[in-house]
Backbone as ProteinMPNN parsed JSONL, in Angstrom:
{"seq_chain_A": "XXXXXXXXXXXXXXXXXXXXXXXXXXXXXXXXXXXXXXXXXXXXXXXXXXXXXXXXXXXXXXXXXXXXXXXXXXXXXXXXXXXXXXXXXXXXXXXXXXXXX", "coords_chain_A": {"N_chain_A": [[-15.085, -27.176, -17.653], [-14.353, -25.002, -19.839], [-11.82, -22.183, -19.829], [-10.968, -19.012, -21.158], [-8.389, -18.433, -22.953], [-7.154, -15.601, -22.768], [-8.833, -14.504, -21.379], [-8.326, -14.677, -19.295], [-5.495, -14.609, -18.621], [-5.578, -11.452, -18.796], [-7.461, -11.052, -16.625], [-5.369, -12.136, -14.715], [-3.127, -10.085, -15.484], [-4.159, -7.779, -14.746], [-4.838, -8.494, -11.492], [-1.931, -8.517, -10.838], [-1.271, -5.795, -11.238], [-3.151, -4.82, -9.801], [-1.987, -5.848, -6.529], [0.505, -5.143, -6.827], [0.646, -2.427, -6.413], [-0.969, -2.251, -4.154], [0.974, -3.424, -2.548], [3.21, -1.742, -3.197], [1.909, 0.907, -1.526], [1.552, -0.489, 1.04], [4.483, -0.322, 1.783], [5.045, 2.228, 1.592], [3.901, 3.148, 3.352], [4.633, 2.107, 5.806], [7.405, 2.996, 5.298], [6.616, 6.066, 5.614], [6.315, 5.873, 8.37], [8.265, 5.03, 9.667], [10.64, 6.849, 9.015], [9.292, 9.875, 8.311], [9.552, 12.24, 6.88], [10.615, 11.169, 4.259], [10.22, 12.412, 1.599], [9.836, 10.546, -0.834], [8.538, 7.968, -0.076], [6.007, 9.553, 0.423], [5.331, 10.402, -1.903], [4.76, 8.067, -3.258], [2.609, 6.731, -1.682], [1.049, 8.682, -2.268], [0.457, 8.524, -4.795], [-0.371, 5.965, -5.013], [-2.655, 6.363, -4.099], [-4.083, 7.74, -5.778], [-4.309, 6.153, -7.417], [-5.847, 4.129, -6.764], [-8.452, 5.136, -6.172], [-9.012, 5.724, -9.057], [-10.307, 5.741, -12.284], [-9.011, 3.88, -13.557], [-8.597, 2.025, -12.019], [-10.848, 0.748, -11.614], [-11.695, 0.156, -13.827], [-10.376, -2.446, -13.388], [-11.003, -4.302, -11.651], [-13.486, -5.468, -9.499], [-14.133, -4.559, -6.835], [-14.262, -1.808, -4.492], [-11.162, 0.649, -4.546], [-11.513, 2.341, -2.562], [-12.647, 0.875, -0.279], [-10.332, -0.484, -0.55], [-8.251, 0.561, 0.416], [-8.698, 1.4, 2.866], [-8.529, -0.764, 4.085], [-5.937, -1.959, 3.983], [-5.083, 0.324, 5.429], [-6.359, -0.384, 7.889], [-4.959, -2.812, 8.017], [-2.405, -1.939, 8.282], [-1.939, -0.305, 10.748], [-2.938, -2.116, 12.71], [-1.176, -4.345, 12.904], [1.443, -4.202, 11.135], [1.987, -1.615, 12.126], [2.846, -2.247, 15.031], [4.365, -4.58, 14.758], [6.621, -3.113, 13.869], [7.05, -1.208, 15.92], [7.437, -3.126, 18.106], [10.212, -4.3, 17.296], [11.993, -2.259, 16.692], [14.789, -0.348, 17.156], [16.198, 1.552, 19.829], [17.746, 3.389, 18.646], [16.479, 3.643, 16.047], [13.98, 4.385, 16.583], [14.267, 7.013, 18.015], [15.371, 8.236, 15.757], [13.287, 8.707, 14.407], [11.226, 9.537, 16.045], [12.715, 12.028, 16.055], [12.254, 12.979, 13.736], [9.971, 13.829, 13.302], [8.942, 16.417, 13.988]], "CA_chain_A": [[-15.426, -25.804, -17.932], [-13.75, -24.273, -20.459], [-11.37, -20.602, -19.51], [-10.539, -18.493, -22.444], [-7.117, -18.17, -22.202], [-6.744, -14.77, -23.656], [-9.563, -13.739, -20.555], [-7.293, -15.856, -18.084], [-4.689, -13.734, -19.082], [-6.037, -9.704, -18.959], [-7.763, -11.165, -15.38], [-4.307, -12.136, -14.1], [-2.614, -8.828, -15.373], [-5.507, -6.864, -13.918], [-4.675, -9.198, -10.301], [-0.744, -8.269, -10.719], [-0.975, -4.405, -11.34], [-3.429, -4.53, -8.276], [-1.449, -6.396, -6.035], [1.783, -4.039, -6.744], [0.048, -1.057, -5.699], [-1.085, -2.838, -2.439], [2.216, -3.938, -2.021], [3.713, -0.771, -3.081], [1.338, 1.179, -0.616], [1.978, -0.964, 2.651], [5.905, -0.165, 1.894], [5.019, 3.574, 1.811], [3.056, 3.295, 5.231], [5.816, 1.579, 6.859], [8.794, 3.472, 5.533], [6.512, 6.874, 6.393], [6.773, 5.504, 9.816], [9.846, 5.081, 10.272], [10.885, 8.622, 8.561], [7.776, 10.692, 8.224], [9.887, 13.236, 6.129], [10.411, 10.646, 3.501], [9.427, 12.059, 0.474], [9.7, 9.385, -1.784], [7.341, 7.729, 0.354], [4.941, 10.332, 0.238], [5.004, 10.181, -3.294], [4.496, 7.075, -3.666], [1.675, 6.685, -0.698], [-0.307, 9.848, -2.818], [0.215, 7.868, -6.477], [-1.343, 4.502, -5.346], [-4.086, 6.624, -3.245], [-5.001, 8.476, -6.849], [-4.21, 4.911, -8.611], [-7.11, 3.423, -6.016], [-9.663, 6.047, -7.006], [-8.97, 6.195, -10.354], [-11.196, 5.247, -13.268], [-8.739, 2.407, -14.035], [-8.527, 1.084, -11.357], [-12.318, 0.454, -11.783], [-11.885, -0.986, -15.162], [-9.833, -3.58, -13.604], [-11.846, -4.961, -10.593], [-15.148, -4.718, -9.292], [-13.981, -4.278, -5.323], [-13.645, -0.233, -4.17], [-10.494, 1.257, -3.898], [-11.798, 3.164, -1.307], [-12.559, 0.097, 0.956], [-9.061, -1.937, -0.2], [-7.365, 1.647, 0.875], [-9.257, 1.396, 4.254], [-8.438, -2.526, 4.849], [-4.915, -1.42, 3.865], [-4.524, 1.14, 6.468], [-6.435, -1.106, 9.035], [-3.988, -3.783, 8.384], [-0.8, -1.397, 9.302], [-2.436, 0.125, 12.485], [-3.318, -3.319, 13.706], [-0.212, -5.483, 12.418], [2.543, -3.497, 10.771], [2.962, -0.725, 12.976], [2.825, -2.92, 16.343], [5.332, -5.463, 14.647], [7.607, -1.606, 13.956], [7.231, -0.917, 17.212], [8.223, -4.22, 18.587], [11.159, -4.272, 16.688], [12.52, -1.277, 16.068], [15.685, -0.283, 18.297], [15.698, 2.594, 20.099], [18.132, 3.919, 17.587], [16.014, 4.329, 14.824], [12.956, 5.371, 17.258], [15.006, 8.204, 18.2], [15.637, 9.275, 14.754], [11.977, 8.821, 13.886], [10.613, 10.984, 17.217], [13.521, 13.381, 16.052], [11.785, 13.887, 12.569], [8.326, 14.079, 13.176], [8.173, 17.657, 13.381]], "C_chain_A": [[-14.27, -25.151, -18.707], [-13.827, -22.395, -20.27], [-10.821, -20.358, -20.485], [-9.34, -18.219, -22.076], [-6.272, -16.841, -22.225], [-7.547, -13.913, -21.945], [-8.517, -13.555, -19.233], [-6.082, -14.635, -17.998], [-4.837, -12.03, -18.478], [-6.356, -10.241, -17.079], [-6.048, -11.016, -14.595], [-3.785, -11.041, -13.984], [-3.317, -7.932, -14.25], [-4.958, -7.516, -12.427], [-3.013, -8.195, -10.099], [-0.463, -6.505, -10.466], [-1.782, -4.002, -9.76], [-2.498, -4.595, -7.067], [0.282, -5.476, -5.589], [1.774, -3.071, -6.312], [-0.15, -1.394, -4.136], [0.075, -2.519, -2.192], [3.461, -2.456, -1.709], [3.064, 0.326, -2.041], [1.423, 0.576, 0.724], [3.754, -0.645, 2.449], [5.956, 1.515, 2.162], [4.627, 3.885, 3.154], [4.23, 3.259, 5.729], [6.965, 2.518, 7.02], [8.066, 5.29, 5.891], [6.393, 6.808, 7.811], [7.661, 5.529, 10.301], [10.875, 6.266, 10.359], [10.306, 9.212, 7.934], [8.286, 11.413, 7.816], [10.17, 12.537, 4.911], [10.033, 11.08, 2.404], [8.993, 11.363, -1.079], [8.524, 8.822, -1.393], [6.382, 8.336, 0.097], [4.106, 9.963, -0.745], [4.242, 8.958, -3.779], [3.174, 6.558, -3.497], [0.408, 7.567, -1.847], [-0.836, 9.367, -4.312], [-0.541, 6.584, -6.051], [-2.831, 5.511, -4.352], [-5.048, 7.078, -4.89], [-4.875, 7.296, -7.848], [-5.912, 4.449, -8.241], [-8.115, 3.964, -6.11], [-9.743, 5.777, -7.905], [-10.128, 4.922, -11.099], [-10.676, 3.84, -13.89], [-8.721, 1.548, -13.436], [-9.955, 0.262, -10.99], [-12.663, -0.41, -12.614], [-11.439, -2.144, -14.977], [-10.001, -4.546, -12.389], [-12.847, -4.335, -10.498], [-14.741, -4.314, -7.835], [-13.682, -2.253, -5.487], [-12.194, -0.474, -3.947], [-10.276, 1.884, -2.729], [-11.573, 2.143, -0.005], [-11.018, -0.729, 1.038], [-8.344, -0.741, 0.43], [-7.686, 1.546, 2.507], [-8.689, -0.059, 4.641], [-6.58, -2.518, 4.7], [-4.375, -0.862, 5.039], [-4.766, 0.88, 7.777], [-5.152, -2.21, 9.113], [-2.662, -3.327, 8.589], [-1.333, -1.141, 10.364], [-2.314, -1.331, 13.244], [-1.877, -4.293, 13.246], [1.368, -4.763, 12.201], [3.254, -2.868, 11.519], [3.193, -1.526, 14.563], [3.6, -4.28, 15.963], [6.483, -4.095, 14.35], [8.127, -1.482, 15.485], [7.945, -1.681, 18.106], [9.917, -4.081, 18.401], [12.309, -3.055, 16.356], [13.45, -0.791, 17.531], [15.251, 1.013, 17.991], [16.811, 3.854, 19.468], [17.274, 4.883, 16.821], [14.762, 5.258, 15.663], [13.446, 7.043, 17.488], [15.096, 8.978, 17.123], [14.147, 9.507, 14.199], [11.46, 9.888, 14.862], [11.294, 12.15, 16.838], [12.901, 14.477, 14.671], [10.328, 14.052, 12.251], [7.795, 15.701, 13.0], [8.762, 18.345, 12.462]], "O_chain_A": [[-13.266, -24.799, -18.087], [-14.758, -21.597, -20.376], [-10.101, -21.228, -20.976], [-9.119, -17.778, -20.948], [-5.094, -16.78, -21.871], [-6.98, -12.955, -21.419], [-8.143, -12.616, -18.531], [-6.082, -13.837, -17.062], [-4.005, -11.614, -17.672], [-5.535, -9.84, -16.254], [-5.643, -9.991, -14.048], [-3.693, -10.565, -12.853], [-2.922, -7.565, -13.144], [-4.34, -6.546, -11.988], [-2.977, -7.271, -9.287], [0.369, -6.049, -9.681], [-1.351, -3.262, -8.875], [-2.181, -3.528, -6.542], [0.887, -5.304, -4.531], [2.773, -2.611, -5.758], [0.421, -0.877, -3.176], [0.353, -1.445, -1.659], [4.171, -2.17, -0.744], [4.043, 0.838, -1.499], [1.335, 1.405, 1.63], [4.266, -0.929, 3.532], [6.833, 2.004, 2.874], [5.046, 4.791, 3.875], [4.853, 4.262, 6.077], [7.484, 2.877, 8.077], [8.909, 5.989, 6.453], [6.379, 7.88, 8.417], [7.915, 6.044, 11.39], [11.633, 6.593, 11.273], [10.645, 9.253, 6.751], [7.576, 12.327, 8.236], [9.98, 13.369, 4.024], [9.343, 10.241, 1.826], [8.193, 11.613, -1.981], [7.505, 8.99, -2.062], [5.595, 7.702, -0.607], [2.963, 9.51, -0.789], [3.287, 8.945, -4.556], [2.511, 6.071, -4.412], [-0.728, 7.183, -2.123], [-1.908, 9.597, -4.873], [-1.382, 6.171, -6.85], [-3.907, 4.959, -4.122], [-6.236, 6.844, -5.114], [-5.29, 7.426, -9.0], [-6.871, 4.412, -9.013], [-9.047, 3.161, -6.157], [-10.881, 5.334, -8.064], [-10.554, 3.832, -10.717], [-11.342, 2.974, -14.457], [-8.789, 0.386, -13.838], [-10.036, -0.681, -10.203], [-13.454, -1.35, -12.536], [-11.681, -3.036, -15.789], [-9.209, -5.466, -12.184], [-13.233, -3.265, -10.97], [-15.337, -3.249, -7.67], [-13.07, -1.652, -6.37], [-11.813, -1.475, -3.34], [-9.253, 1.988, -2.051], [-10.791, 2.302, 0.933], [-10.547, -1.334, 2.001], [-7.569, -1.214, 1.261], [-6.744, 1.642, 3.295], [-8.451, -0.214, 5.839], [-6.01, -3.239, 5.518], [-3.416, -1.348, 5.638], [-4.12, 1.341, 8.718], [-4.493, -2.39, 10.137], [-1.793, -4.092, 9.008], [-1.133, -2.039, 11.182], [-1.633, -1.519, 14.252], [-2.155, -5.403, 13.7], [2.267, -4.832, 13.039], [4.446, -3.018, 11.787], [4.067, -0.928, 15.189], [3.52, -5.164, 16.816], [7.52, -4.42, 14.929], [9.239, -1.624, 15.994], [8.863, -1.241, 18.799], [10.689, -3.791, 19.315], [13.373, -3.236, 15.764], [12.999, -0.835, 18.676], [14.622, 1.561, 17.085], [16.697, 5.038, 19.783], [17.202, 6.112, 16.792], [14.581, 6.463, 15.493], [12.856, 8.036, 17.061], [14.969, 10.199, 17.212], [13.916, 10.53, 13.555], [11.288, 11.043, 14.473], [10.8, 13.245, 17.107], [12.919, 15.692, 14.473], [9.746, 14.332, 11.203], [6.861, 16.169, 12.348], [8.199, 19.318, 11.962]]}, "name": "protein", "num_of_chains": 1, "seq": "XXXXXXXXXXXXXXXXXXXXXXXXXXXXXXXXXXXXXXXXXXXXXXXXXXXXXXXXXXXXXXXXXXXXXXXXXXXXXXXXXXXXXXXXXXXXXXXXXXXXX"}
C-alpha cells in the first residue's frame, strides 16, 4: 500500500501539535494543584482549553476536543491527582492548603 509521503507528513505534524497541547494541559492541571494561584498555569490551562475548541483544532483531527478535554481531566482526577497526593510531602501540602483561598 502505497503512503504519500507529503500526507504522512501534515498527519504526523497534525499528531505532534495535538499531543503538545495534551501534554501541555496535564502539566497545567498538575502544577494548578499544587499552587492554585499559579498564573502561568492558568494561562496556559485556558489557551489549550480555547486551542481544543477551536476551528483548528478541527482541521487537524476528526476526535472532539470537547471529549479529549473530558478524558484529560478524567485521567488527572483518577491518576494524577491520587499519585500528587501520595507523594507530595506535607511541606508542599501545606503551602498548597495555604493558597487555595
Amino acid at each position: 500500500m502505497y503512503v504519500d509521503p507529503m500526507t504522512y507528513a501534515v498527519e504526523e505534524l497534525a499528531n505532534g501539535i495535538i499531543i503538545q497541547a495534551a501534554n501541555d494541559y496535564r502539566k497545567a492541571m498538575k502544577d494548578l494543584w499544587l499552587c492554585p494561584r499559579n498564573r502561568e498555569a492558568r494561562i496556559v490551562k485556558r489557551e489549550c482549553e480555547r486551542f481544543f475548541r477551536s476551528r483548528y483544532f478541527n482541521l487537524l483531527t476528526t476526535i472532539s476536543g470537547t471529549w479529549l478535554m473530558r478524558k484529560l481531566k478524567e485521567e488527572f482526577e483518577t491518576k494524577t491527582k491520587k499519585e500528587l497526593e501520595e507523594c507530595t510531602s506535607p511541606i508542599i501540602k501545606n503551602f498548597r492548603d495555604s493558597n487555595m483561598t
